[in-house]
py3Dmol code that shows the C-alpha trace and the ligand (Angstrom):
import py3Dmol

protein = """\
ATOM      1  CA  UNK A   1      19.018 -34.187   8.299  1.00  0.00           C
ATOM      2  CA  UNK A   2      19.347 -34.430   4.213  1.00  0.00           C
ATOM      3  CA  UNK A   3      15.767 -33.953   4.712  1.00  0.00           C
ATOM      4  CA  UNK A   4      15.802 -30.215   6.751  1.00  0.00           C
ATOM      5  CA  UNK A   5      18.576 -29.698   3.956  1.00  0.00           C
ATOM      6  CA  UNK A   6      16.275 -30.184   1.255  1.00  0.00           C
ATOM      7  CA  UNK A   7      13.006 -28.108   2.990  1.00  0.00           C
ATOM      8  CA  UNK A   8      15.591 -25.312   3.522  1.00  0.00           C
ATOM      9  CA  UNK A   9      16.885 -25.555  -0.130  1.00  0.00           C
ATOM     10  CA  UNK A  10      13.069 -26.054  -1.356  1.00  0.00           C
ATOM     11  CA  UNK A  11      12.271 -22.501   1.097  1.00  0.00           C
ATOM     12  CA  UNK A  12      15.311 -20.540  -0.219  1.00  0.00           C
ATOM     13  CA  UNK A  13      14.792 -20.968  -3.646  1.00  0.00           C
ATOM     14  CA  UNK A  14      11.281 -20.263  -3.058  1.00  0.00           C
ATOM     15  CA  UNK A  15      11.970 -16.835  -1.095  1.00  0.00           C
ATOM     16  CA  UNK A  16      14.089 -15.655  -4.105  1.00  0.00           C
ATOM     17  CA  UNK A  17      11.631 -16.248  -6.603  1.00  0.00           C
ATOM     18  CA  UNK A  18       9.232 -14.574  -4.781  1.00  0.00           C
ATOM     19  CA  UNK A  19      11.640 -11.733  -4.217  1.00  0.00           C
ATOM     20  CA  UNK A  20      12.270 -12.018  -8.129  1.00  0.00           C
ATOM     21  CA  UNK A  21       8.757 -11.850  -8.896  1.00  0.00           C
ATOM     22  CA  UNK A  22       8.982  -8.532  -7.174  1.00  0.00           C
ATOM     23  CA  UNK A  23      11.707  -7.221  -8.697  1.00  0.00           C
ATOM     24  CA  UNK A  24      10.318  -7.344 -11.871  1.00  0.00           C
ATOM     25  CA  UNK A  25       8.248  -4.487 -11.078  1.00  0.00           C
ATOM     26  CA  UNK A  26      10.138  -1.307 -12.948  1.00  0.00           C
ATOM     27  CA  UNK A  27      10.757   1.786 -10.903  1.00  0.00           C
ATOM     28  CA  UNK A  28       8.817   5.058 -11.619  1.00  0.00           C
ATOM     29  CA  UNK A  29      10.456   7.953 -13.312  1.00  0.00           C
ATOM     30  CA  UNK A  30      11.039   9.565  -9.857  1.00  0.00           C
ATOM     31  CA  UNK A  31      13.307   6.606  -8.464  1.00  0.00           C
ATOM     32  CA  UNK A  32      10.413   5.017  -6.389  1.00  0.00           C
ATOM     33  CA  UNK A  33      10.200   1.273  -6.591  1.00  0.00           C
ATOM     34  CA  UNK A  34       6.876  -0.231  -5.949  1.00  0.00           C
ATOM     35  CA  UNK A  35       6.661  -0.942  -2.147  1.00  0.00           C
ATOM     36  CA  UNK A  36       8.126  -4.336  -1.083  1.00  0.00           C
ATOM     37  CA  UNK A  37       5.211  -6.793   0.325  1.00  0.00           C
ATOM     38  CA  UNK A  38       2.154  -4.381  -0.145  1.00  0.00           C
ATOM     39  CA  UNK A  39      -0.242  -7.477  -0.956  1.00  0.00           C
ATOM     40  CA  UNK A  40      -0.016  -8.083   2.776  1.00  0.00           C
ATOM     41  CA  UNK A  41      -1.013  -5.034   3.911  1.00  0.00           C
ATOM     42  CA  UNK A  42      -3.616  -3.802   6.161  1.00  0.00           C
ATOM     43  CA  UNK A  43      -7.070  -2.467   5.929  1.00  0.00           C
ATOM     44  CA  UNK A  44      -7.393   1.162   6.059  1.00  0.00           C
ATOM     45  CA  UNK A  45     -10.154   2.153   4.691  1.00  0.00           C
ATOM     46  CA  UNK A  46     -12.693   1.683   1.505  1.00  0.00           C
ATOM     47  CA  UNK A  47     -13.724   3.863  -1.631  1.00  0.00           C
ATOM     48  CA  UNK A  48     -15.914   3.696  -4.971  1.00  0.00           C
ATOM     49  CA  UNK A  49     -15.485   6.374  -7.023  1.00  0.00           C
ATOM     50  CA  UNK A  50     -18.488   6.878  -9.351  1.00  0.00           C
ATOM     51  CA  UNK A  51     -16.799   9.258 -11.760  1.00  0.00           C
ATOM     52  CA  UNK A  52     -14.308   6.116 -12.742  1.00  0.00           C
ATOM     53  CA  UNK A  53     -16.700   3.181 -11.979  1.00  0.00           C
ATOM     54  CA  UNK A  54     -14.165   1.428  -9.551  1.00  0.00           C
ATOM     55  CA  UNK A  55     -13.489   0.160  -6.113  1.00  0.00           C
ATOM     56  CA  UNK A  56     -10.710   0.912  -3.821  1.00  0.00           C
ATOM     57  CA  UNK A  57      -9.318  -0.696  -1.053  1.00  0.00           C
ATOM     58  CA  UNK A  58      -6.501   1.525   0.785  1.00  0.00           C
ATOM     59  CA  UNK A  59      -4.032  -0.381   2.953  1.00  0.00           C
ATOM     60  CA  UNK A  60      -1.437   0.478   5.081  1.00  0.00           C
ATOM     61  CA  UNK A  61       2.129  -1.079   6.058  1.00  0.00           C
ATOM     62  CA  UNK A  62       2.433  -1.461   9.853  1.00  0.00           C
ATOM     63  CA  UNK A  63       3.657   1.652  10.501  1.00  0.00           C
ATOM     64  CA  UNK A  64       0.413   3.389   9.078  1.00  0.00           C
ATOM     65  CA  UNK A  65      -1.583   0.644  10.763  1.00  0.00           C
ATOM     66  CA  UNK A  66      -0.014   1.244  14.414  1.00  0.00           C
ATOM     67  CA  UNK A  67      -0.499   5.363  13.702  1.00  0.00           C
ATOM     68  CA  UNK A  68      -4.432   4.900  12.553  1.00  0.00           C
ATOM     69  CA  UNK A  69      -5.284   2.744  15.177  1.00  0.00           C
ATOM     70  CA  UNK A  70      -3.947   5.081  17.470  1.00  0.00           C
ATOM     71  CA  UNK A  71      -5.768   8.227  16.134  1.00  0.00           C
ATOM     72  CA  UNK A  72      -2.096   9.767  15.497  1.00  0.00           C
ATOM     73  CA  UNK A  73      -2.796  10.251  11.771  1.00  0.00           C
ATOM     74  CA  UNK A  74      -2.404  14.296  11.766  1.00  0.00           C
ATOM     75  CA  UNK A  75       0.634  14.326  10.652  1.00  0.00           C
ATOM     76  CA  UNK A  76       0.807  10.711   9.748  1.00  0.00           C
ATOM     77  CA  UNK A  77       4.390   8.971  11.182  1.00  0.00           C
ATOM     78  CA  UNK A  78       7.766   9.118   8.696  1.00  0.00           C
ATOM     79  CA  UNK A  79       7.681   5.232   7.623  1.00  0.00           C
ATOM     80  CA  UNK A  80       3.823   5.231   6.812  1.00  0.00           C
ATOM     81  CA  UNK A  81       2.986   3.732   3.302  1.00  0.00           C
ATOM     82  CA  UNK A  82      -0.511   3.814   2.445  1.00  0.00           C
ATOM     83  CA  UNK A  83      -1.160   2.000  -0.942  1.00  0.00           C
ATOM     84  CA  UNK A  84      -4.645   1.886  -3.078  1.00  0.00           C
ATOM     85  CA  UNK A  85      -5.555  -0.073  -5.135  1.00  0.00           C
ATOM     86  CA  UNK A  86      -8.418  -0.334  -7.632  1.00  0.00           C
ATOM     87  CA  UNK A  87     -10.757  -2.268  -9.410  1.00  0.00           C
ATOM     88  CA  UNK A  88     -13.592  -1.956 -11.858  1.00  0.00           C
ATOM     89  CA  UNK A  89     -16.941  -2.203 -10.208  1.00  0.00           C
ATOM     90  CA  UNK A  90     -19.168  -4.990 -11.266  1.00  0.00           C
ATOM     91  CA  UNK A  91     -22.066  -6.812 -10.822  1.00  0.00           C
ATOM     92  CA  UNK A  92     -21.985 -10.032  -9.179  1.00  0.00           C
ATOM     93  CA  UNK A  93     -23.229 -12.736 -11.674  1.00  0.00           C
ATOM     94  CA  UNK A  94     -24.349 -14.695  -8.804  1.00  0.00           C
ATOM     95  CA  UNK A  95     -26.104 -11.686  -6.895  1.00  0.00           C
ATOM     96  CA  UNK A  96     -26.431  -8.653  -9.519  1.00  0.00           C
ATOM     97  CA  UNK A  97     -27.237  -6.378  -6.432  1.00  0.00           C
ATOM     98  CA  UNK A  98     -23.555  -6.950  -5.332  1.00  0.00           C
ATOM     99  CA  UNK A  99     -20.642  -4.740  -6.443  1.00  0.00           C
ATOM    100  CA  UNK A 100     -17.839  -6.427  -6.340  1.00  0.00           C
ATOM    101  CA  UNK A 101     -14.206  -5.607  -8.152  1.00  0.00           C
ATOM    102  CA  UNK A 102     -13.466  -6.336 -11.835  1.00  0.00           C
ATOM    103  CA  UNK A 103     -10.561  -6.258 -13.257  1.00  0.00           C
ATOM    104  CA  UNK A 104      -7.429  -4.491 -11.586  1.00  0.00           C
ATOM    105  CA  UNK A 105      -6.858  -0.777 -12.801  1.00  0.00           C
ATOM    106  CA  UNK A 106      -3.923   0.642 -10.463  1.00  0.00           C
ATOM    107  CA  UNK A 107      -1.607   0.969  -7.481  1.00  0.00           C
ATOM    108  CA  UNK A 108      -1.038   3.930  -6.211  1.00  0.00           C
ATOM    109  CA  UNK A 109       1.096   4.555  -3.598  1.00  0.00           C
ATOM    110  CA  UNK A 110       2.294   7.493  -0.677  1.00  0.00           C
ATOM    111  CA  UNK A 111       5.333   7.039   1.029  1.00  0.00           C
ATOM    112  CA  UNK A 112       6.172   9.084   4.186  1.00  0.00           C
ATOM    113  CA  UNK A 113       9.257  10.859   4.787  1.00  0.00           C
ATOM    114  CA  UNK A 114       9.733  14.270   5.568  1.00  0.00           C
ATOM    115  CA  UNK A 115      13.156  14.788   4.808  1.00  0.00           C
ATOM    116  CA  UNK A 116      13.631  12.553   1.838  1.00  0.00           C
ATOM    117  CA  UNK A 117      10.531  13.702   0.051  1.00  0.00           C
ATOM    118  CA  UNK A 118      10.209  17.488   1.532  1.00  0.00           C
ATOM    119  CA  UNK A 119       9.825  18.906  -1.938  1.00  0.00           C
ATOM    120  CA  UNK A 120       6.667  16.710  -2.681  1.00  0.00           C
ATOM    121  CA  UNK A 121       4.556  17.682   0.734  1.00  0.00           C
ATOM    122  CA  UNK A 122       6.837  15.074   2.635  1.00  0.00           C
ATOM    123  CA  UNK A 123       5.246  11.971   0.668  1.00  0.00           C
ATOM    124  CA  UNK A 124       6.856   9.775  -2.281  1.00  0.00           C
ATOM    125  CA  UNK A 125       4.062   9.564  -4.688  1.00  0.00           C
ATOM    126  CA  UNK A 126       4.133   6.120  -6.602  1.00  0.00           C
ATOM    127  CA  UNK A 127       1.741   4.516  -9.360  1.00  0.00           C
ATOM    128  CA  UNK A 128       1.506   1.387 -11.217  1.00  0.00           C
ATOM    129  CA  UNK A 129      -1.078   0.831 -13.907  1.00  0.00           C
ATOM    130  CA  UNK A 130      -2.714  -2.697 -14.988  1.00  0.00           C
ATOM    131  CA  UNK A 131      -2.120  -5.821 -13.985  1.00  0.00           C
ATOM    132  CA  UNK A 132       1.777  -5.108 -15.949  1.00  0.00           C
ATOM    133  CA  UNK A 133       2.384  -2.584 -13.378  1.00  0.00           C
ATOM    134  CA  UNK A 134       3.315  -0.176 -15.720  1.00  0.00           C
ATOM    135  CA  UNK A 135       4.791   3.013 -13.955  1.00  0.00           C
ATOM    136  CA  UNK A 136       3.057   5.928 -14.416  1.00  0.00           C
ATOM    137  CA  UNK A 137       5.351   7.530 -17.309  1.00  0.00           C
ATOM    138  CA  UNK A 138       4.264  11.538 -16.922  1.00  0.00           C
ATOM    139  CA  UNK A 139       7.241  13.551 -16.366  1.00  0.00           C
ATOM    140  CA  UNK A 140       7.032  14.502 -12.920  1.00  0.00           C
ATOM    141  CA  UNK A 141       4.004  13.359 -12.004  1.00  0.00           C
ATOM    142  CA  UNK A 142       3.902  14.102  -8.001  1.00  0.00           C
ATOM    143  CA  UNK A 143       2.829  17.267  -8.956  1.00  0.00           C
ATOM    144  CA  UNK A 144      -0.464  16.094 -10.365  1.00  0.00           C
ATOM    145  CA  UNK A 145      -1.217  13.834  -7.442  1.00  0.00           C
ATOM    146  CA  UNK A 146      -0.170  16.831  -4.778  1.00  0.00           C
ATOM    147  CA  UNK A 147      -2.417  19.194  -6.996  1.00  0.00           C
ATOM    148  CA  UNK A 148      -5.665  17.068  -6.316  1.00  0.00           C
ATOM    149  CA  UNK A 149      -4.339  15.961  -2.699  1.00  0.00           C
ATOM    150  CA  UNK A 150      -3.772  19.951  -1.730  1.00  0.00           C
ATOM    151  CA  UNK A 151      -7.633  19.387  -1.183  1.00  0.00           C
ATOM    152  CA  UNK A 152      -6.861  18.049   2.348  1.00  0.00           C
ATOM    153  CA  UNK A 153      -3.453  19.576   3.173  1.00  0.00           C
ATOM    154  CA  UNK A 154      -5.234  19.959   6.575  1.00  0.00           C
ATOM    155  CA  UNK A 155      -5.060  16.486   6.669  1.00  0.00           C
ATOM    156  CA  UNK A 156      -1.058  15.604   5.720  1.00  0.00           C
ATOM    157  CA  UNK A 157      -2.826  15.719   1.985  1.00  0.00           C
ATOM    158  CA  UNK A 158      -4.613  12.219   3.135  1.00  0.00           C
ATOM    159  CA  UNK A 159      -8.179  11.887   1.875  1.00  0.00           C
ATOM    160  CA  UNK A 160      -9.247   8.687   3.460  1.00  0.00           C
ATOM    161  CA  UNK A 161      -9.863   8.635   7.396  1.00  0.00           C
ATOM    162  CA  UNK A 162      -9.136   5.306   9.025  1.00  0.00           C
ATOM    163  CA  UNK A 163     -12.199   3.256   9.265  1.00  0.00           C
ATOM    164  CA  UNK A 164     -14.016   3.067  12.683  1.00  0.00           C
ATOM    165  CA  UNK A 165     -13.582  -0.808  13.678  1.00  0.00           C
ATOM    166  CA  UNK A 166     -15.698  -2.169  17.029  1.00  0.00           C
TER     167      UNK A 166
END
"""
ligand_1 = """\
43
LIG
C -8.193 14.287 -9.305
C -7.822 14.052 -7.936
C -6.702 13.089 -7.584
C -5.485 12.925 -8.203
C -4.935 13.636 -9.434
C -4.765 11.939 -7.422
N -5.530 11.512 -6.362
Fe -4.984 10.140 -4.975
N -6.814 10.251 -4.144
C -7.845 11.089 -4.563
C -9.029 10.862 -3.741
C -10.367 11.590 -3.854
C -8.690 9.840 -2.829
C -9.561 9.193 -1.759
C -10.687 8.363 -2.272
C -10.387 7.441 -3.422
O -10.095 7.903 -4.535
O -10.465 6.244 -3.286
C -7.280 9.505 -3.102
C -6.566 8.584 -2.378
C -5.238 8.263 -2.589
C -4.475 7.358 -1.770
C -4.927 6.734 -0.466
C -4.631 7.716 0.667
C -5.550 8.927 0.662
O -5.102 10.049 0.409
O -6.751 8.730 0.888
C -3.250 7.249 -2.351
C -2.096 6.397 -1.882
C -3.243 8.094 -3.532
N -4.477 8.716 -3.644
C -2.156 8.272 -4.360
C -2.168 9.127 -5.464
C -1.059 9.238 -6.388
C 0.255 8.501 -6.294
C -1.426 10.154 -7.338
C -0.662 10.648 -8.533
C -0.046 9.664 -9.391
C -2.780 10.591 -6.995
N -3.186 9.952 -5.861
C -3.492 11.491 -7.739
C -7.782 12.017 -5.550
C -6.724 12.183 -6.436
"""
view = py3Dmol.view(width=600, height=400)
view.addModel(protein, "pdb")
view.setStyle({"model": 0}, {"cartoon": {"style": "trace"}})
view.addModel(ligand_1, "xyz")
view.setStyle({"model": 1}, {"stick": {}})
view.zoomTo()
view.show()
């Protein structure tokens, strides 16, 4: 019994240091916080962009993850987060062929919902530089990312398309 006590104790204080470690994160000029538990996120797709030497991997919160493995993507669902996050590409010192990430540039962030965020194309734009998570400072920056996003406003101003699994 004083045992369990002590695992739950041990858990608990765990969990809030966790959710502390979290916290620490400071929210963007636009009131977004950085998205609680995107680390475990799923795979949504894959990117390099040669014009900034890095590596992407977008993910997706369940929500996105039930909606892409459906196909319903066009509008994606109100509760879909897609995050991406980058890297520097490098060479492999073990296997120079082999690109793999470097250090950690950015999150970026798009959170769906068309009421809350109507003004901003229906998504809450969110980005965190470094491995400080520094928010993005620009004074209202969502209209720089919707600028470059209008590019696929045919596609609820999404570039990446889920990736085709077996
Ligand atoms: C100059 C163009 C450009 C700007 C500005 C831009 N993006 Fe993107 N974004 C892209 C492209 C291209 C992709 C897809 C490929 C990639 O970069 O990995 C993308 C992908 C994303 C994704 C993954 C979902 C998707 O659309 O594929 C998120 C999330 C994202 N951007 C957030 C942002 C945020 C937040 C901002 C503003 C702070 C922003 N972007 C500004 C070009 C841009």
């Amino acid at each position: 019994m004083k045992k369990s006590i002590l695992l739950l104790s041990v858990l608990l204080v765990s969990a809030s240091m966790l959710q502390a470690e979290e916290a620490k994160v400071a929210v963007g000029n636009n009131g977004i916080g950085i998205p609680e538990g995107y680390k475990n996120f799923r795979l949504i797709g894959v990117s390099q962009r040669s014009d900034d030497q890095t590596l992407r991997a977008i993910l997706g919160n369940d929500v996105a993850i039930e909606a892409a493995r459906a196909g319903k993507t066009n509008p994606w669902p109100n509760g879909t987060i897609l995050a991406k996050l980058g890297w520097k590409h490098t060479p492999s010192d073990k296997f120079p062929a082999a690109t793999i990430p470097g250090d950690f540039t950015r999150a970026d962030f798009m959170i769906k919902d068309d009421v809350k965020y109507a003004s901003t194309g229906g998504w809450g734009w969110g980005r965190w530089i470094g491995m400080e998570q520094k928010p993005y400072d620009k004074a209202d920056f969502a209209q720089e990312c919707m600028a470059c996003h209008s590019v696929v406003k045919d596609q609820d101003l999404v570039f990446t398309k889920p990736v085709k699994l077996p």
